[in-house]
N, C-alpha and C positions, 0 to 999 in steps of 0.2 A: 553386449547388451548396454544399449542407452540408458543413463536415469529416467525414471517416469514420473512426470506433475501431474497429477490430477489438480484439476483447476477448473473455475467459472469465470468466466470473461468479465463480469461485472465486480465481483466482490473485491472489495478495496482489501481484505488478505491476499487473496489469489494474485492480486495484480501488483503486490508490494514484492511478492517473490518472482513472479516472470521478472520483472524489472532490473531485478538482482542479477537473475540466469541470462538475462538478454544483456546485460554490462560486462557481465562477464565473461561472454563466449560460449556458455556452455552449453554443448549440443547435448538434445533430449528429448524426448515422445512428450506431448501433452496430449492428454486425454479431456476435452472438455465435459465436462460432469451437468448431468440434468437433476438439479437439484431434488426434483421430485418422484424421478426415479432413479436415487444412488444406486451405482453398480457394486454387486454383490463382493468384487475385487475389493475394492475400496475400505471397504465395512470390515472387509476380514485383515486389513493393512492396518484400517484405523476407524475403532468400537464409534467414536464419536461422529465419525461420520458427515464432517466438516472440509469443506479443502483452504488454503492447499494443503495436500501429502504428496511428499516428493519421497520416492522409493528409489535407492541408490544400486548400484550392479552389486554390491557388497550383502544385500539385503538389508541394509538400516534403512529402518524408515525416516522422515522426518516430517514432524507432523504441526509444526508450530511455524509461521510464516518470516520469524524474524528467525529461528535457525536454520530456517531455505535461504535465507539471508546471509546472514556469516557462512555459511556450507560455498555460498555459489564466491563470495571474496574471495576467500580461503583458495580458491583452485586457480582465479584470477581478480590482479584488483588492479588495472591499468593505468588506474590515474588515481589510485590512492585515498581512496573513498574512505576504507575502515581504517578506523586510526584508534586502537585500544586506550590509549593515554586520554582520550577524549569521551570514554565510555564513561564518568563519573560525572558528565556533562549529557553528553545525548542520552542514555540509558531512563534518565528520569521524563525526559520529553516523550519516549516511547511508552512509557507505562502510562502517563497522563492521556496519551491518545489511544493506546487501546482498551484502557479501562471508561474512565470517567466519562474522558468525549464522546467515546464509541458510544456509551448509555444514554448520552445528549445527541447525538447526531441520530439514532435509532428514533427516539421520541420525536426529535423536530420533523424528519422523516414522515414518521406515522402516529401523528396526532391523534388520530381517533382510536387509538389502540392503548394510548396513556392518556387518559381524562382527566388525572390528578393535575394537570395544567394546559394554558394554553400550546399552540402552535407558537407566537411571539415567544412566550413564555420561556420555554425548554429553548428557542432561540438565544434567547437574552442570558441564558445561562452558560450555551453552550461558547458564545459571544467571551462571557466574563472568564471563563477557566480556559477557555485556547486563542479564539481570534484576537483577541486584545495583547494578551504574550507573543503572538506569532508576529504580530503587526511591529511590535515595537522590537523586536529582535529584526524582522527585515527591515526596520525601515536603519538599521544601524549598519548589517551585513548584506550581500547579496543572497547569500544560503544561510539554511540554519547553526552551520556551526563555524562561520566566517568567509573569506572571499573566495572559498571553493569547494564543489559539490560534496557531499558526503552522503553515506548511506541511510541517513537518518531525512535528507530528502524526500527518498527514495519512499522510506516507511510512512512519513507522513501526506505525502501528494495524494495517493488516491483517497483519503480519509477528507482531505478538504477539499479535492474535487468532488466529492458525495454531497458534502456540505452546501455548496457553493451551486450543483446542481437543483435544491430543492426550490431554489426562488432565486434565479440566474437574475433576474430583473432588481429583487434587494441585494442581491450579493453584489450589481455592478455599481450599486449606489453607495452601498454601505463605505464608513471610514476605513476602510484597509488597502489601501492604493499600493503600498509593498508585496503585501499577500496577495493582492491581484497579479501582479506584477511579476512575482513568483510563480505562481502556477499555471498562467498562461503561458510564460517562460517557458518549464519545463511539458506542455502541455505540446509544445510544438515541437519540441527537440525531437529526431528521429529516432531517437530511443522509445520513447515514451507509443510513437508511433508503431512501431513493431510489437512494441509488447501488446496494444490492445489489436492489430490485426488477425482477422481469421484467418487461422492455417487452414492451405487449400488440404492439409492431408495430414497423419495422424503426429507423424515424426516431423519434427523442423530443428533447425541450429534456432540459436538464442544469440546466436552471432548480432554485432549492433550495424552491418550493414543493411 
């Protein structure tokens, strides 16, 4: 028995954990999930009813995207990505981007859904508390936690490719020519490539061929 991802092709969770699993080799069924009609498996795997969940041949679930993360390390890490000595450093970058941003990146997104300010607005916010840190961290290193890839990449790329998608046109203007720079980068690498391809079928390796 393969581990199994449920997962949706778009959601910047889902695609932080392929990412992982495709770095690190690890062969497994994805099941891509139609958000609005979750399958009754899933629900009984995990109440909340969110992906990813990655279901292991052991039966542990995992149901949170940053420990499909360390789980997929953990089994292989090639080039040295997770580095614990640096988690009192990365660790706080991930909570800023799945808390705070994710709630700014959500509003910029869907403005008419949050009227308590503009579209600019939840921009200029969202600007102050990540792009403006992100910028000046790249514009000093190549990756975010110095001159070689780390898993904390990994976690924040599809979070500011969401970003960057909502007005490709200000995002190629805007001041962050590092952060550009960066996720176009990793945007092309054949990693990044694999992980958003549709499998012709339901099992695939995560291999980074």
């Amino acid at each position: 028995m393969l581990p199994l991802l449920y997962s949706f092709r778009r959601c910047p969770y889902a695609m932080r954990a392929r990412l992982a699993l495709q770095y690190a080799g690890v062969e497994l069924e994805i099941h891509e999930v139609q958000l609005r009609a979750k399958p009754p498996e899933l629900l009984l795997l995990s109440p909340k009813g969110t992906v990813p969940v990655l279901l292991l041949p052991s039966g542990q679930v995992l149901e949170q995207s940053a420990d499909i993360m360390f789980w997929a390390l953990a089994q292989a890490d090639p080039q040295g990505w997770r580095r614990p000595d640096l988690d009192a450093e990365s660790l706080p970058w991930l909570a800023l981007n799945d808390g705070p941003f994710k709630q700014l990146l959500d509003r910029y997104k869907y403005p008419d859904r949050h009227l308590q300010a503009t579209q600019p607005q939840w921009r200029a916010e969202a600007e102050a508390l990540m792009l403006v840190p992100l910028e000046g961290r790249l514009a000093q290193t190549a990756y975010l936690l110095g001159a070689t890839p780390s898993w904390l990449d990994l976690a924040l790329l599809p979070f500011v490719r969401q970003f960057a998608a909502v007005d490709a046109a200000w995002f190629e203007a805007a001041p962050y020519p590092a952060l550009r720079a960066w996720l176009q980068a990793w945007l092309a690498t054949a990693l990044f490539e694999a992980c958003m391809a549709r499998p012709l079928h339901a099992a695939q390796s995560a291999g980074t061929n």
